[in-house]
C-alpha positions as CSV (number, residue, x, y, z in Angstrom):
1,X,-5.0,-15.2,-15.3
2,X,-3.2,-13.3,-17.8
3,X,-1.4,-9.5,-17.2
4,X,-4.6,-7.9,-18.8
5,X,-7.2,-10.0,-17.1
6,X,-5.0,-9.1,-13.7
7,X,-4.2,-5.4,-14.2
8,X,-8.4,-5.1,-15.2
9,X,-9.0,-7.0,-11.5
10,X,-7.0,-4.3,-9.7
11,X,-8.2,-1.2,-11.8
12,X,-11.9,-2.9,-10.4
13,X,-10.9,-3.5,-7.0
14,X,-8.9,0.7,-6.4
15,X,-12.5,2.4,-7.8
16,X,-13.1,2.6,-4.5
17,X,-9.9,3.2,-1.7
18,X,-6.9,1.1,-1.1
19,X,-7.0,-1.1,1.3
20,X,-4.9,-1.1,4.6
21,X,-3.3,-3.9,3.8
22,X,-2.1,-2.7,0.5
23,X,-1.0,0.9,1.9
24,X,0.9,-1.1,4.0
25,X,2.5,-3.6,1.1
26,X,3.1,0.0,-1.0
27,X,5.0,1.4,2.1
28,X,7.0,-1.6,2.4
29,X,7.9,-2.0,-1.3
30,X,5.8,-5.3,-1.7
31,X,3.8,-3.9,-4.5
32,X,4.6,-4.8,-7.9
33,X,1.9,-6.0,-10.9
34,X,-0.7,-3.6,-9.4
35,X,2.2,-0.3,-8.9
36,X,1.2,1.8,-11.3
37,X,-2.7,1.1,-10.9
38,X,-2.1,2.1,-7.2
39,X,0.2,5.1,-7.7
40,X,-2.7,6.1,-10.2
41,X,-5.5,6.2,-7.5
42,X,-3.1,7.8,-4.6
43,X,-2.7,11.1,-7.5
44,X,-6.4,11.4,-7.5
45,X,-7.6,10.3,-4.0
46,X,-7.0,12.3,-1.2
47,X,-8.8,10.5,1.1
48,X,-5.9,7.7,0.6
49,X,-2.9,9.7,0.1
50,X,-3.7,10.4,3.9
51,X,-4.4,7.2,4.8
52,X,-1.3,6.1,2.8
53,X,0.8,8.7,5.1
54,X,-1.0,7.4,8.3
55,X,-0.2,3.7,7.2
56,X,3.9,5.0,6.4
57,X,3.9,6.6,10.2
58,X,2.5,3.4,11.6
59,X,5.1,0.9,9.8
60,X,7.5,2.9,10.8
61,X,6.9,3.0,14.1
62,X,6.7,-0.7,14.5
63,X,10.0,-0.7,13.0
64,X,11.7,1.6,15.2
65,X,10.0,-0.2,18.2
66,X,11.3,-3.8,16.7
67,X,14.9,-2.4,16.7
68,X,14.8,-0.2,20.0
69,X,13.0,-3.5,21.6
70,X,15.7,-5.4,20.2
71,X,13.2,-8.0,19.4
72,X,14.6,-11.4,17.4
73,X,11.8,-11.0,15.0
Protein backbone atom coordinates (compact mmCIF):
# COMPACT_ATOMS: atom_id res chain seq x y z
CA UNK A 1 0.00 0.00 0.00
CA UNK A 2 1.65 3.12 -0.77
CA UNK A 3 1.54 6.60 1.67
CA UNK A 4 -1.30 7.99 -0.60
CA UNK A 5 -3.30 4.83 -0.98
CA UNK A 6 -2.83 4.64 3.09
CA UNK A 7 -3.49 8.26 4.16
CA UNK A 8 -6.84 8.00 1.50
CA UNK A 9 -7.83 4.63 3.75
CA UNK A 10 -7.76 6.72 7.01
CA UNK A 11 -9.38 10.01 5.57
CA UNK A 12 -12.28 7.09 4.55
CA UNK A 13 -12.29 5.33 7.69
CA UNK A 14 -12.41 9.18 10.30
CA UNK A 15 -15.73 10.43 8.03
CA UNK A 16 -17.46 9.08 10.58
CA UNK A 17 -15.89 9.18 14.58
CA UNK A 18 -12.69 7.82 15.81
CA UNK A 19 -12.70 4.85 17.18
CA UNK A 20 -11.91 3.94 20.92
CA UNK A 21 -9.26 2.21 20.15
CA UNK A 22 -7.57 4.89 18.24
CA UNK A 23 -8.50 7.71 20.94
CA UNK A 24 -6.71 5.50 23.02
CA UNK A 25 -3.44 4.98 20.57
CA UNK A 26 -3.66 9.10 20.10
CA UNK A 27 -3.57 9.54 24.00
CA UNK A 28 -0.84 7.20 24.35
CA UNK A 29 1.34 8.62 21.51
CA UNK A 30 1.01 5.45 19.25
CA UNK A 31 -0.40 7.34 16.39
CA UNK A 32 1.74 8.22 13.61
CA UNK A 33 0.92 7.77 9.48
CA UNK A 34 -2.69 8.65 10.27
CA UNK A 35 -1.67 12.00 12.98
CA UNK A 36 -2.59 14.67 11.10
CA UNK A 37 -5.79 12.94 9.50
CA UNK A 38 -6.91 12.32 13.13
CA UNK A 39 -5.90 15.75 14.61
CA UNK A 40 -7.93 17.01 11.46
CA UNK A 41 -11.29 15.33 12.56
CA UNK A 42 -10.78 16.03 16.48
CA UNK A 43 -10.85 20.22 15.22
CA UNK A 44 -14.13 19.63 13.59
CA UNK A 45 -15.88 16.90 15.65
CA UNK A 46 -17.03 17.57 18.90
CA UNK A 47 -18.67 14.66 19.57
CA UNK A 48 -14.86 13.03 19.63
CA UNK A 49 -12.96 15.78 21.12
CA UNK A 50 -15.17 14.59 24.17
CA UNK A 51 -14.79 11.17 23.66
CA UNK A 52 -11.00 11.81 23.09
CA UNK A 53 -11.07 13.63 26.72
CA UNK A 54 -13.15 10.69 28.25
CA UNK A 55 -10.64 8.07 26.63
CA UNK A 56 -7.39 10.51 28.18
CA UNK A 57 -9.21 10.37 31.84
CA UNK A 58 -9.61 6.62 31.43
CA UNK A 59 -5.89 5.83 30.43
CA UNK A 60 -4.85 7.67 32.94
CA UNK A 61 -6.57 6.24 35.47
CA UNK A 62 -5.42 2.82 34.62
CA UNK A 63 -2.06 4.22 34.89
CA UNK A 64 -2.19 5.68 38.17
CA UNK A 65 -3.94 2.39 39.41
CA UNK A 66 -0.93 0.23 37.71
CA UNK A 67 1.62 2.35 39.75
CA UNK A 68 -0.44 2.77 43.13
CA UNK A 69 -1.19 -1.19 42.69
CA UNK A 70 2.34 -1.64 42.17
CA UNK A 71 1.43 -4.12 39.69
CA UNK A 72 4.62 -5.98 37.59
CA UNK A 73 2.86 -5.28 34.42
Amino acid sequence: MTDESLKKTIRERLEGHISDHDLERYHLGMVTDELPALEEHLLRCADCIRRAEETADYVDAIRAGIIQGNWDL
